[in-house]
Structure formats: C-alpha cells, structure tokens
Backbone as numpy.savetxt, mean C-alpha at the origin, in Angstrom:
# Nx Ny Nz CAx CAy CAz Cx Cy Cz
-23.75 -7.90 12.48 -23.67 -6.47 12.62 -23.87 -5.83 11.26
-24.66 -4.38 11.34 -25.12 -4.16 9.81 -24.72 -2.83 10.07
-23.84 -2.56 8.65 -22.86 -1.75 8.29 -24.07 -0.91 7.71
-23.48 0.61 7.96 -24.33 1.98 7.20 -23.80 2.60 5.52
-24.65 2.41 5.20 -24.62 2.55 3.78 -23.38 3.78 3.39
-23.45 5.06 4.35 -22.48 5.67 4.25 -20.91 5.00 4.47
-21.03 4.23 5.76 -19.33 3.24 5.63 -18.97 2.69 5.07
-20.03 1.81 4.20 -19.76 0.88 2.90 -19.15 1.91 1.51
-19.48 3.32 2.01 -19.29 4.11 0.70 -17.70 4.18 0.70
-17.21 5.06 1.80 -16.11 5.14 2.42 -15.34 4.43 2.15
-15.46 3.32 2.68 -14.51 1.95 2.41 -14.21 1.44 1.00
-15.34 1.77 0.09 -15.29 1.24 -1.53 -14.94 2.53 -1.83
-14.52 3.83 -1.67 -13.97 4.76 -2.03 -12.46 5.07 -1.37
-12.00 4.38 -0.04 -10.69 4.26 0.10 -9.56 3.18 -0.16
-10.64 2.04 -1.06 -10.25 0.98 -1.74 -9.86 1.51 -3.51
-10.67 2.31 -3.85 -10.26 2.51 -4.61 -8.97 3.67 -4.83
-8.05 3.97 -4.29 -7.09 4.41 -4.34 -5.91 3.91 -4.63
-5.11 4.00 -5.59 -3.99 3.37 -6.32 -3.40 3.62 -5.19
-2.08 2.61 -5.66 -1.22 1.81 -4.27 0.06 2.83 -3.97
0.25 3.68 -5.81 1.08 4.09 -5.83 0.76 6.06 -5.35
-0.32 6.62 -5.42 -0.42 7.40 -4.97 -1.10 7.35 -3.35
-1.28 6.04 -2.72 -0.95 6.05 -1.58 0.19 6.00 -0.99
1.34 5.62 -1.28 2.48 6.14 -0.96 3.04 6.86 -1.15
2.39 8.02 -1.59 2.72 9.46 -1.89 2.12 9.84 -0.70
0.98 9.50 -0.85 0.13 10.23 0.65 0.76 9.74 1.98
1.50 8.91 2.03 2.28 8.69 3.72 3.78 8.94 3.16
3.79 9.53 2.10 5.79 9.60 2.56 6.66 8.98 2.02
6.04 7.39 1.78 6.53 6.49 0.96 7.32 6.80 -0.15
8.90 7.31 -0.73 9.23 7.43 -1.91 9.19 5.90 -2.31
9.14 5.94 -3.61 9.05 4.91 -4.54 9.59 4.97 -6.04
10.32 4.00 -6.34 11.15 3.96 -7.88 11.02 3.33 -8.27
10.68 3.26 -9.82 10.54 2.01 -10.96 11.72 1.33 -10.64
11.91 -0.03 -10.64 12.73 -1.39 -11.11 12.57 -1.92 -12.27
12.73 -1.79 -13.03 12.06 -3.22 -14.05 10.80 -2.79 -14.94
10.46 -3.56 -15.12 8.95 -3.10 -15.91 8.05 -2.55 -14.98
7.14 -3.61 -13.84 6.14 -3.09 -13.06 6.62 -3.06 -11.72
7.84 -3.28 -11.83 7.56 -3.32 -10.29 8.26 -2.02 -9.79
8.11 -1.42 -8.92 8.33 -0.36 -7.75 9.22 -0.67 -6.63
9.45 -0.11 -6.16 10.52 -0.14 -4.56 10.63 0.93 -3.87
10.43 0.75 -2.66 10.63 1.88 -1.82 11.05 1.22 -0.02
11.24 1.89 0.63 11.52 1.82 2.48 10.44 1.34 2.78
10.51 0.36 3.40 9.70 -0.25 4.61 9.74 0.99 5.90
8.10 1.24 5.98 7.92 1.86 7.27 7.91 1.10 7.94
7.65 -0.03 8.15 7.83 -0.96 9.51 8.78 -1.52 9.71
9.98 -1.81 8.91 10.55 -2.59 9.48 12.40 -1.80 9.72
12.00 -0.17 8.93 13.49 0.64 8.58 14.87 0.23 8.41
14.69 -0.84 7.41 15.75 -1.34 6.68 16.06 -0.12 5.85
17.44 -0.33 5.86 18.01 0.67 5.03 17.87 0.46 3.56
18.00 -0.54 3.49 17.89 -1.33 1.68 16.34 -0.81 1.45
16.11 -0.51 0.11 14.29 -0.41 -0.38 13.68 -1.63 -0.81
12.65 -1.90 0.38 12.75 -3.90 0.57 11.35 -3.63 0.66
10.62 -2.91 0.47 8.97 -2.95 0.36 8.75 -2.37 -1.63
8.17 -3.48 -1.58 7.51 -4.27 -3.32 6.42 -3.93 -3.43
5.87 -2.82 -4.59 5.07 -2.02 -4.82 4.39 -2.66 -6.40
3.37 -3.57 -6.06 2.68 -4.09 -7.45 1.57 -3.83 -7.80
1.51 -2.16 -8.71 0.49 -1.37 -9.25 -1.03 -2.68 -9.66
-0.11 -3.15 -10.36 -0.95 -4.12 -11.55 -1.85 -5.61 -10.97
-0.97 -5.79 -9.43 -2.37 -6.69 -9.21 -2.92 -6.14 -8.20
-4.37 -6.85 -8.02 -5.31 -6.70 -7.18 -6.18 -5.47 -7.79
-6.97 -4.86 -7.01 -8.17 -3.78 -7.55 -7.01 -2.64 -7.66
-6.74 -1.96 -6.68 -5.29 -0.62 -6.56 -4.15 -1.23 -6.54
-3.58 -2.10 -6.75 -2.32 -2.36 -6.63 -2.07 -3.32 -5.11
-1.23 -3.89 -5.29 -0.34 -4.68 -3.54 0.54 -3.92 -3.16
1.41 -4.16 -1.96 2.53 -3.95 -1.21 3.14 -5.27 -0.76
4.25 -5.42 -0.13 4.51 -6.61 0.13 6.15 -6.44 0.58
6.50 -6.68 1.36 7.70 -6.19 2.41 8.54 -7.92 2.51
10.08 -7.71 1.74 10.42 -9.04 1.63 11.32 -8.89 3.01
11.21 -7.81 3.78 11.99 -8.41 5.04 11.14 -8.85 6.04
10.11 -7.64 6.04 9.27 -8.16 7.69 8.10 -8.66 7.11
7.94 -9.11 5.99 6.63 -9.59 4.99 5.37 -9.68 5.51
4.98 -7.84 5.44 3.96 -7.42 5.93 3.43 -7.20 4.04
2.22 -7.01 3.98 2.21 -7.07 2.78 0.00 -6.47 2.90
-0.47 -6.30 1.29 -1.78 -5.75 1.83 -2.05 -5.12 0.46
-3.49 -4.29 0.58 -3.85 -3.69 -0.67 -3.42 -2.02 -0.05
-3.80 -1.00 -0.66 -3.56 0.82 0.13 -4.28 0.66 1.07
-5.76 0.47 1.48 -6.06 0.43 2.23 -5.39 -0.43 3.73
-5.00 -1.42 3.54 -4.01 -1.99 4.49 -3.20 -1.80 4.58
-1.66 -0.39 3.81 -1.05 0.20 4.20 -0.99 1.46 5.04
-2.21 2.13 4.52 -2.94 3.26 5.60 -2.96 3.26 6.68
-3.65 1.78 7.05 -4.37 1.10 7.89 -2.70 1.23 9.30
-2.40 0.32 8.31 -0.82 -0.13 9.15 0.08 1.03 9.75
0.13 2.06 8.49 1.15 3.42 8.88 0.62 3.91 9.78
-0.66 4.59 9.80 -1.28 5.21 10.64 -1.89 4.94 11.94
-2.13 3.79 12.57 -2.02 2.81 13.32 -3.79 3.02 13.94
C-alpha cells in the first residue's frame, strides 16, 4: 500500500512533537523528579500515585512509559492512545 506524500508529511510532523508539550496538549500535568525524568497521572490506568514516566531525552521527542499498566510509546503513541 503506497502512502501520499502529504501523510508521510503529517506523520513526520506529528512525530516531531516533544513528549513534554504533548502532555500539555491532552491535560497531562507533569513534574520534574530528578534530573530528566518527569512524572505525571496515567490516563489509562487512574492511579492515584503519578506512575506515568516522562523521558524527554530518549528517542526522537521523548518516551512515556506507565510503571503500572506499562503502556508506554513515543507523543505520537500517546495521542494515539488518549484520543482513541
């Protein structure tokens, strides 16, 4: 199947969106820990504890990564996930 040059744009332009101002864009609060790492609420799994792991620094935008329901992804696969 052959993808349109416009979707390929799209996609390499909603990839490039930091991890951390995608969780601005759904709601996500988020707080420094430590040096790099971040914390904030799991939308999926609404633990009360802030158990979703926000790592600016790897991958192209940053990871996510949820140590309860260990759903985990780049922004684009949090988007993906929140928004269903």
């Amino acid at each position: 199947m052959k993808t349109s040059p416009a979707w390929e744009k799209m996609v390499k332009k909603a990839r490039a969106i930091d991890i951390r101002s995608m969780c601005g864009r759904l709601g996500i609060q988020i707080e420094r820990k430590g040096r790099g790492s971040w914390f904030g609420h799991c939308p999926f799994c609404k633990n009360e504890t802030p158990n979703l792991h926000i790592s600016p620094d790897k991958g192209r935008c940053g990871l996510y990564y949820c140590l309860d329901c260990h759903q985990g992804g780049d922004p684009l696969a949090l988007y993906m996930e929140v928004r269903k």
